[in-house]
C-alpha positions in Angstrom: 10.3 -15.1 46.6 11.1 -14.3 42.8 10.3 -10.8 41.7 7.3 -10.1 39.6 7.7 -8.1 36.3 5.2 -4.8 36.8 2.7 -4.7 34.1 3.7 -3.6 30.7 0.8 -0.6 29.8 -1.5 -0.9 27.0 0.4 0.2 23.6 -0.4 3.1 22.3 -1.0 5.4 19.2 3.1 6.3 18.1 4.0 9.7 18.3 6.6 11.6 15.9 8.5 14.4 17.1 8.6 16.9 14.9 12.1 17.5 14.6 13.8 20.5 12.2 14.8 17.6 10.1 10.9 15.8 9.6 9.8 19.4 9.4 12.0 20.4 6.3 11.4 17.3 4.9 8.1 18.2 5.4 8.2 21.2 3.6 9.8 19.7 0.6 7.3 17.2 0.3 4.0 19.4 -0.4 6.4 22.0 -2.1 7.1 19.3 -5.0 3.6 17.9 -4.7 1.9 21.4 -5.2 4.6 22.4 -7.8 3.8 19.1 -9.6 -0.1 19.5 -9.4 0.0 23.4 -10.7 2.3 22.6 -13.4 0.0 20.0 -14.4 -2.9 22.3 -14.4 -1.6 24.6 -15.8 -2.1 22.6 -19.0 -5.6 21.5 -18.5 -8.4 24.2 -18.6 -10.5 23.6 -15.6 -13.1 23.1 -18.0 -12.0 19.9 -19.3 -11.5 19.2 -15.5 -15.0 19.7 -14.9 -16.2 18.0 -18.2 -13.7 14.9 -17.5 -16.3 14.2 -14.4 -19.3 14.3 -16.2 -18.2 11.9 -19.4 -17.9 8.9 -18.1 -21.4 7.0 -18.1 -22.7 5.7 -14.5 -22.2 2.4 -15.7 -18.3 3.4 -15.7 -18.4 5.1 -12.4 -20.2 2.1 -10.8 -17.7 -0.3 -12.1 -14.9 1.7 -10.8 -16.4 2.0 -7.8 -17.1 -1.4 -7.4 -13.4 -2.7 -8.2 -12.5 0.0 -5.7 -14.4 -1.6 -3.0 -13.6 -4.9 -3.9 -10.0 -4.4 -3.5 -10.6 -3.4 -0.3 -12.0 -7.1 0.7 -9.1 -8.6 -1.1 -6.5 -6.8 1.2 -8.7 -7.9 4.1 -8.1 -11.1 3.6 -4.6 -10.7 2.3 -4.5 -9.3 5.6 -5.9 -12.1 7.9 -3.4 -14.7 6.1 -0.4 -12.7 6.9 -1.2 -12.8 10.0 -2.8 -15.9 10.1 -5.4 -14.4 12.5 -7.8 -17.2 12.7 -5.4 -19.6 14.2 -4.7 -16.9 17.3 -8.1 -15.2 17.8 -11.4 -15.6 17.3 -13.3 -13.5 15.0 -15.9 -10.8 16.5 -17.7 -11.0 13.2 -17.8 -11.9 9.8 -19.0 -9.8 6.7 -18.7 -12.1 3.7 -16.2 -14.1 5.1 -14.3 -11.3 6.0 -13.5 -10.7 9.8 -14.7 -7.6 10.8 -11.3 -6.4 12.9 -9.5 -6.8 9.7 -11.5 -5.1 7.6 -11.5 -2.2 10.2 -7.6 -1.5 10.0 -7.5 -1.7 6.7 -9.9 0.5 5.6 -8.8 3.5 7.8 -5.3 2.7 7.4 -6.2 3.1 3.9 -7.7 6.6 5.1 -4.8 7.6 6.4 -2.1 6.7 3.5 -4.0 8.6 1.3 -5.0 11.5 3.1 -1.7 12.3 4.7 1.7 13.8 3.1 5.0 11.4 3.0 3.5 8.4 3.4 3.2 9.1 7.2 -0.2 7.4 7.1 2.0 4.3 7.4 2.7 5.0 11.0 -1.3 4.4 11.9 -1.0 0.7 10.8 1.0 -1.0 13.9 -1.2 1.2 16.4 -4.4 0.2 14.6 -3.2 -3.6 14.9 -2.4 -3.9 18.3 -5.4 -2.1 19.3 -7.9 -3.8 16.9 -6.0 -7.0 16.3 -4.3 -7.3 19.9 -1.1 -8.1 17.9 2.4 -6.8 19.3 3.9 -4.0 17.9 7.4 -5.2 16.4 4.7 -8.1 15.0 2.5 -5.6 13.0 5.6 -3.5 11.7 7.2 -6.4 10.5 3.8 -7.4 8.8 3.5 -4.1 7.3 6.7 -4.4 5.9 6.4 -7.5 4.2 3.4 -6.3 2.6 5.0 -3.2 0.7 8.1 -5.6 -0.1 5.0 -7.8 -1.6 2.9 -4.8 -3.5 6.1 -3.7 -4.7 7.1 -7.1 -6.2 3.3 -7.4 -7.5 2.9 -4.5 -9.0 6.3 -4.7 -11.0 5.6 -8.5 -12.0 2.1 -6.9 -13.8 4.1 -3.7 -15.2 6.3 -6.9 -16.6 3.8 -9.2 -17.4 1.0 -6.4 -19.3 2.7 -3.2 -20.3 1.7 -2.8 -23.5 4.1 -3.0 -26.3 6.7 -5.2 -24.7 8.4 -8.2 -26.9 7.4 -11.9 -25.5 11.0 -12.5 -24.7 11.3 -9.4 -23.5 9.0 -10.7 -20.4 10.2 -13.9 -20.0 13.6 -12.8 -19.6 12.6 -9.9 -17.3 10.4 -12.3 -15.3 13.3 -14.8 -15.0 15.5 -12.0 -13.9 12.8 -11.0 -11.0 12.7 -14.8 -10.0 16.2 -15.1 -9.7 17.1 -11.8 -8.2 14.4 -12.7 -4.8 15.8 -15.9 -4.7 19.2 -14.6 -4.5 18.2 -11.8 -2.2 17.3 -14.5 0.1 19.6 -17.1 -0.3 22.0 -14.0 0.9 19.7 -12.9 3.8 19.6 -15.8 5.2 23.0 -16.7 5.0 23.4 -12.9 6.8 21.2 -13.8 9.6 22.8 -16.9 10.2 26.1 -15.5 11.5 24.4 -12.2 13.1 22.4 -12.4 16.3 19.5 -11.8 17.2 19.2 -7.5 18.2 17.4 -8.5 21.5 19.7 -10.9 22.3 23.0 -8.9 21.9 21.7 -5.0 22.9 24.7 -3.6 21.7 24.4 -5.4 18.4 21.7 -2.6 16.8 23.3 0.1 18.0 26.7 -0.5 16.8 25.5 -1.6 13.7 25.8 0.4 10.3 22.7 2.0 8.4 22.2 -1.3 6.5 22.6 -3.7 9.3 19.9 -1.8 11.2 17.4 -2.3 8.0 18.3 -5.7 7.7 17.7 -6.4 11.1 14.4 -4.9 11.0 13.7 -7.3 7.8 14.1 -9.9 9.4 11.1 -11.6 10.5 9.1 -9.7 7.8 11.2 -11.6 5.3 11.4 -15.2 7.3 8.1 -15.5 8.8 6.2 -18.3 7.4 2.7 -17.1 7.4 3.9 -14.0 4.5 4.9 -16.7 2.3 1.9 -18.5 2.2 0.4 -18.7 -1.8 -2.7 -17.4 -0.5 -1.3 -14.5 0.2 0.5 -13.9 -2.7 -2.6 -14.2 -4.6 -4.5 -12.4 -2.9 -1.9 -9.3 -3.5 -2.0 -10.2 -7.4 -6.4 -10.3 -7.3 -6.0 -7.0 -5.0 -3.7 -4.6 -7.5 -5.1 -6.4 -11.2 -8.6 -5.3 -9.6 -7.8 -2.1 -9.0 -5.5 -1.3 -11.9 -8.4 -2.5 -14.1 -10.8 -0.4 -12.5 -8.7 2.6 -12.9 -8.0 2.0 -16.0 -11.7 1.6 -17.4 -12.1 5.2 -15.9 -9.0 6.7 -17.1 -9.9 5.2 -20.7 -13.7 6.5 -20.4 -12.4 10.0 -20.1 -9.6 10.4 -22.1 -10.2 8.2 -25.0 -7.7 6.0 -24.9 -7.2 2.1 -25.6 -7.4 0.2 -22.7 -3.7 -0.8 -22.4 -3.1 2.6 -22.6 -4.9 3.4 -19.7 -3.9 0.5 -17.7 0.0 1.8 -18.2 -0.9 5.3 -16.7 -3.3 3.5 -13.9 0.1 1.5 -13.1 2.1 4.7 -13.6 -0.2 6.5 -11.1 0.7 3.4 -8.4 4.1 3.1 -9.2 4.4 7.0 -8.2 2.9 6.3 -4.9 6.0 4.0 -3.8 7.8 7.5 -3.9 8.7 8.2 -0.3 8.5 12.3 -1.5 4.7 12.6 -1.6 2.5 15.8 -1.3 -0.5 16.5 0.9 -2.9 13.2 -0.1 -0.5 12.0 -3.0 -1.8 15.0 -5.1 1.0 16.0 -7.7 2.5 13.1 -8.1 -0.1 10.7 -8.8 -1.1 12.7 -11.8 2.6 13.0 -12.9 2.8 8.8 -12.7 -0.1 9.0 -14.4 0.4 11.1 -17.1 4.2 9.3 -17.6 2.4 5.8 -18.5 0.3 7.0 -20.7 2.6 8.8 -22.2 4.9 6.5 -22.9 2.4 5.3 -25.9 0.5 8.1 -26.8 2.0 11.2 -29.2 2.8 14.3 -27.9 -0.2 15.9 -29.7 -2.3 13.3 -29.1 -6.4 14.1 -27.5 -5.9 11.6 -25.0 -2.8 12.9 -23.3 -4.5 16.3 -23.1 -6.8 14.9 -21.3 -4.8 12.5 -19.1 -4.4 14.9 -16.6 -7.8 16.0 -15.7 -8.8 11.9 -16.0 -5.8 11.3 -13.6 -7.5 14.2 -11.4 -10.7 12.8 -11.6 -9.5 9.1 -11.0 -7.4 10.7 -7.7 -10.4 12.4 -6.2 -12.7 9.2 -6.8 -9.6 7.0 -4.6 -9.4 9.6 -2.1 -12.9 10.4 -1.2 -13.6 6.3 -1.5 -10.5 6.0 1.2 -11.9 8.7 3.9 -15.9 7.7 3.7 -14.2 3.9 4.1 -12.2 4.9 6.5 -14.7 7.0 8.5 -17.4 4.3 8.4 -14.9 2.1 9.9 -14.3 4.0 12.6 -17.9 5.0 13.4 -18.8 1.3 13.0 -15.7 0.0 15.7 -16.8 2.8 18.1 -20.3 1.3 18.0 -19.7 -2.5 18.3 -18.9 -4.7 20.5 -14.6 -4.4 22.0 -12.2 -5.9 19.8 -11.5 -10.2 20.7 -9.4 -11.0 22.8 -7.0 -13.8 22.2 -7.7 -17.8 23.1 -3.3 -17.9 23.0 -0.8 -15.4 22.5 0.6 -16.0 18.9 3.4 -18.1 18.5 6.5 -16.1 17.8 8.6 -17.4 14.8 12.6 -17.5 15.5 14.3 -18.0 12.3 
């Protein structure tokens, strides 16, 4: 009589040792965010804090607000094509043509990004997926993957494309250089994984390998699986990050002054300093700083605007966050109170490159 695997238990939340290591880098990590955010402060009264709250009209707050939210549908659905979750599971409900499920995970993975130091909110993503989403672990970490390869490539595309200031050849060469340099990276990548096995086929193949190897195993099917390449999702990325730049930057512009363009460099400035692995408790510190940089990089050092670009980068910070945990809380609340999350009519196809 053939033997019968036992059950495999439910996955659950990850855990993280904290280690001396993780705890130093711990340490570091609100020490530079804190030292960022007082010496930041320290020139801006905290009157021009509180004024920078009040001066934008509620015409400018609603806006903001509302290209805040509407990001948060447009990674939703960026979200439901990378994991093409309507061809494996059927959707509980629909808000908007949004599924539900989806909409849950990313809103308080959202939450957690910004509310927790060194971008260890990350880690609440593949839990929230397999538990919400029914998806396998190694499946949602290879998603989540491919999605900060894809905001990073986004978001540096639109620095390229919009940062004011820049010569038209300028961007066409840069662009060319960005469209050559992926498809290289590929090309390579795939060539890589041609001659290397699979990790679960060859156990001793991840162990043995160097640093690198073990990233670029871990790349794998983020970078090869079909569904992230799907134009759809791609767009979706570019809608999600111009909606959100623009809405910061209509805020950032209200309060210091600025030109628009102006504002839309430090908006970009503020995101680009979020890809920082080394970030404080809730990003504070060094979103300002990222901030401050891009609109710096066009304004005078004397200028009225950059005085105020701190306490508009402040203001812009606190609107995100407190957007991110009421999101994020609702979510939660709302899951706990409906219905279990679907289960699947087949178990999703696993791609083998």
């Amino acid at each position: 009589m053939p033997s019968q695997r036992p059950p495999q238990p439910p996955p659950t939340a990850p855990t993280a040792q904290a280690t001396p290591k993780s705890r130093i880098k711990m340490i570091v990590a609100w020490t530079v965010g804190l030292t960022l955010l007082a010496w930041l402060l320290s020139h801006t009264p905290f009157s021009e804090v509180r004024e920078a709250i009040t001066r934008p009209s509620i015409g400018i707050w609603g806006l903001t607000l509302g290209g805040l939210l509407l990001s948060y549908g447009l990674r939703s659905a960026r979200l439901q094509v990378v994991l093409a979750l309507d061809d494996h599971t059927r959707a509980p409900r629909r808000w908007l043509g949004l599924r539900t499920d989806a909409l849950r995970v990313i809103l308080m993975h959202n939450a957690a990004v910004n509310l927790l130091p060194m971008r260890a909110g990350e880690l609440s993503f593949p839990w929230l997926a397999s538990r919400e989403l029914n998806l396998p672990l190694p499946r949602a970490v290879a998603c989540l993957l491919w999605m900060r390869v894809q905001d990073l490539i986004v978001l540096i595309a639109l620095g390229v494309l919009l940062w004011p200031g820049v010569p038209l050849l300028w961007r066409g060469a840069a662009l060319a250089a960005m469209v050559l340099g992926w498809w290289g990276v590929s090309w390579g990548m795939r060539r890589w994984y041609g001659h290397h096995p699979e990790p679960h086929t060859d156990p001793a193949t991840l162990s043995n390998a160097g640093k690198v190897a073990q990233v670029l195993f871990r790349l794998r099917h983020a970078l090869l699986e079909p569904a992230h390449h799907r134009p759809m999702a791609w767009l979706l990325t570019l809608a999600n990050w111009s909606v959100k730049l623009a809405a910061g930057a209509f805020l950032l512009s209200a309060i210091s002054g600025s030109n628009w363009g102006t504002a839309w460099a430090g908006a970009l400035g503020g995101e680009l300093a979020a890809v920082v692995p080394l970030q404080g408790p809730a990003g504070f510190g060094t979103y300002e700083a990222g901030v401050w940089a891009g609109m710096a990089a066009h304004l005078s050092a004397h200028s009225s605007a950059l005085a105020l670009a701190v306490s508009a980068a402040l203001a812009l910070h606190v609107c995100f966050l407190l957007c991110a945990v009421i999101a994020g809380a609702l979510a939660w609340l709302l899951g706990h109170l409906s219905s279990p999350p679907s289960t699947p009519r087949e178990p999703p196809a696993r791609h083998v490159p």
